[in-house]
N, C-alpha and C positions, 0 to 999 in steps of 0.2 A: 504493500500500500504506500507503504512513504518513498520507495523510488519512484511509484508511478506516479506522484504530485511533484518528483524532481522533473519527472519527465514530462508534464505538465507545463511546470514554471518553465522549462527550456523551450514550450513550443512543439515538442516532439508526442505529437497528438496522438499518430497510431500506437507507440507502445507506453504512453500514459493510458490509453483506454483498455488495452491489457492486459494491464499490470492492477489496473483498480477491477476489471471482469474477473479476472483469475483471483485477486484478493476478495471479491465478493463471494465468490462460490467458496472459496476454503471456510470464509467466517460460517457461511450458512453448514457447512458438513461440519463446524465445530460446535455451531448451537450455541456462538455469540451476538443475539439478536441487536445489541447498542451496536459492537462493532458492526455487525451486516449492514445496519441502518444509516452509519455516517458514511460507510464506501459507496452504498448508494446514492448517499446524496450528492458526495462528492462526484459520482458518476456523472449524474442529471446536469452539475452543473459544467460538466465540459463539455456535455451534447449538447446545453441552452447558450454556451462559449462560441461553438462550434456550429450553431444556427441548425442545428436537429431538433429542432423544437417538438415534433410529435410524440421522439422516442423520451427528449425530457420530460413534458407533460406526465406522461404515463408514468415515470420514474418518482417525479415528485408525488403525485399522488397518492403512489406508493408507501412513496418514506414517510408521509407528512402522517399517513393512517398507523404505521410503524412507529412515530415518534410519541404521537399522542396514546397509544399502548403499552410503551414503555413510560410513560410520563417524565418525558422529556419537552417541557414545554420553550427551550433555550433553541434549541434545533428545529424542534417544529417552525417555529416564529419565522429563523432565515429559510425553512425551507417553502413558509406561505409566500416569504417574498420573492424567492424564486421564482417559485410557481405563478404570480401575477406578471413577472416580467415574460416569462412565457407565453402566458395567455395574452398578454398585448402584445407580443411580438406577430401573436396568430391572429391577430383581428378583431380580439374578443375583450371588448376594454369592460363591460359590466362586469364580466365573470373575473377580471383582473384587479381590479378596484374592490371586489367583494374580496379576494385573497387579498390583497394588501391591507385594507381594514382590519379582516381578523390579525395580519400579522403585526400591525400596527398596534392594535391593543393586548396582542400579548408583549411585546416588548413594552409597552407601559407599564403593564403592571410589574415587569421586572427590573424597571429602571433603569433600560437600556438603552440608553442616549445615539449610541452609535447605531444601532437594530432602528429607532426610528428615522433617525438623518436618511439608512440605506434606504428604506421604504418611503420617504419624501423625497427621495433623489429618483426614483423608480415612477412614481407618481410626476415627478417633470418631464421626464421622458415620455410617458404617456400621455401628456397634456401637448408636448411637441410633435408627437407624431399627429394628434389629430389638428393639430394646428391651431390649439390654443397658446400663442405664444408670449400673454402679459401674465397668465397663472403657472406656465413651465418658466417666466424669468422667475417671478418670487420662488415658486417653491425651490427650484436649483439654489437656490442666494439663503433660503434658508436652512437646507442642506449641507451645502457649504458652510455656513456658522458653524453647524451643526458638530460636522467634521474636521473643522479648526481647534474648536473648543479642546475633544477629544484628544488632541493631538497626531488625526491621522491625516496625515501629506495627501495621501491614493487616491483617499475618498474626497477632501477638498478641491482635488485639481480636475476632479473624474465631474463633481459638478458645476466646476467652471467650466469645463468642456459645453455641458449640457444650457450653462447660461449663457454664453457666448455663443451658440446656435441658435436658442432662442431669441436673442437679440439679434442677429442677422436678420432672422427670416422675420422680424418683427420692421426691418427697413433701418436697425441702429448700426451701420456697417462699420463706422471707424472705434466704436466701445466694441462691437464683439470683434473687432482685429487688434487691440489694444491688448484684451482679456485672453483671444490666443494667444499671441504672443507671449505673453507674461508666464504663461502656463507651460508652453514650449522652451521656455529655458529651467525656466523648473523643474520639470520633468525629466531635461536633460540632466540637469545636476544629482536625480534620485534614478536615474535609469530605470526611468520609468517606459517601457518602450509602445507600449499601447496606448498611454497618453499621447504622445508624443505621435505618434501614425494618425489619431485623430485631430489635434491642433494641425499638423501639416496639410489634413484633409481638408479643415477649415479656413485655414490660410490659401488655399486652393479657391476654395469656394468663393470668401473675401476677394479674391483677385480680378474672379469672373463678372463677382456683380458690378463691380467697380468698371471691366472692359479690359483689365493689364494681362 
């Protein structure tokens, strides 16, 4: 299991998915249901990485009914918000919004400041795909606090990304080229590399609408 999240972090997709299938079927012939339950989730989320979005759905599902019978309600939470980025990635934003709700209130009740930023950062995304782009700038801008506060870099830079698109397509061309940028050396400096492929996508985009 832990090579195949090296193999993961490196990019090296086919035999991360291998290495977490084969670590899953050993947990289940051991009869370590928590373990089976976090390789799967782990699973789900490099197929939702990976834009497999059916074979995640189904995974999450899974784990989410697994986590809540083990009464793991820490794991279930990120795996509802999985599961909602999912479902909006498929088209399905009721059914997406009703998963991030629940997930949202369970990391309330636990006090998990970071578990809610990811599910308000998830919720701007889904406000910008559908082209709500004054409630995806707040909600990213308070995600980001969010993620500041905490002290995690990934996640504050991941939803400037998210406001900084918002703001484009909202017609603010020179704030959200201002905000990639910013992010783009940032992210250089944390080697951050999928920051960093999307700030450039961005600065793409800024270039076009502008005519350069």
């Amino acid at each position: 299991e832990s090579v195949a999240l090296l193999q993961l972090a490196r990019g090296r997709y086919r035999e991360a998915l291998a290495g977490l299938e084969s670590a899953r079927r050993r947990y289940e012939q051991l009869g370590m249901p928590q373990h089976l339950a976090i390789t799967e989730k782990q699973l789900a989320d490099a197929y939702l990485e990976l834009r497999l979005l059916p074979e995640a759905l189904a995974l999450f599902d899974q784990v989410s009914a697994r986590f809540e019978a083990l009464s793991i309600p820490d794991e279930q939470a990120w795996t509802l918000a999985q599961r909602g980025r999912a479902l909006a990635l498929l088209g399905q934003p009721v059914r997406a919004m009703d998963s991030f709700a629940r997930a949202a209130a369970m990391f309330a009740a636990q006090g998990n400041c970071v578990g809610e930023s990811a599910v308000t950062l998830a919720r701007a995304e889904l406000a910008l795909a559908g082209g709500d782009t004054d409630p995806a700038v707040a909600l990213a801008g308070h995600a980001a606090r969010g993620f500041a506060a905490a002290g995690l870099a990934d996640g504050r830079l991941r939803a400037d990304v998210v406001k900084a698109n918002a703001l484009m397509c909202a017609g603010s061309i020179e704030q959200a080229s201002a905000i990639f940028g910013a992010t783009l050396e940032r992210a250089r400096e944390l080697q951050l590399l999928t920051v960093q492929v999307r700030c450039l996508a961005g600065q793409g985009l800024v270039a076009q609408a502008l005519g350069e």
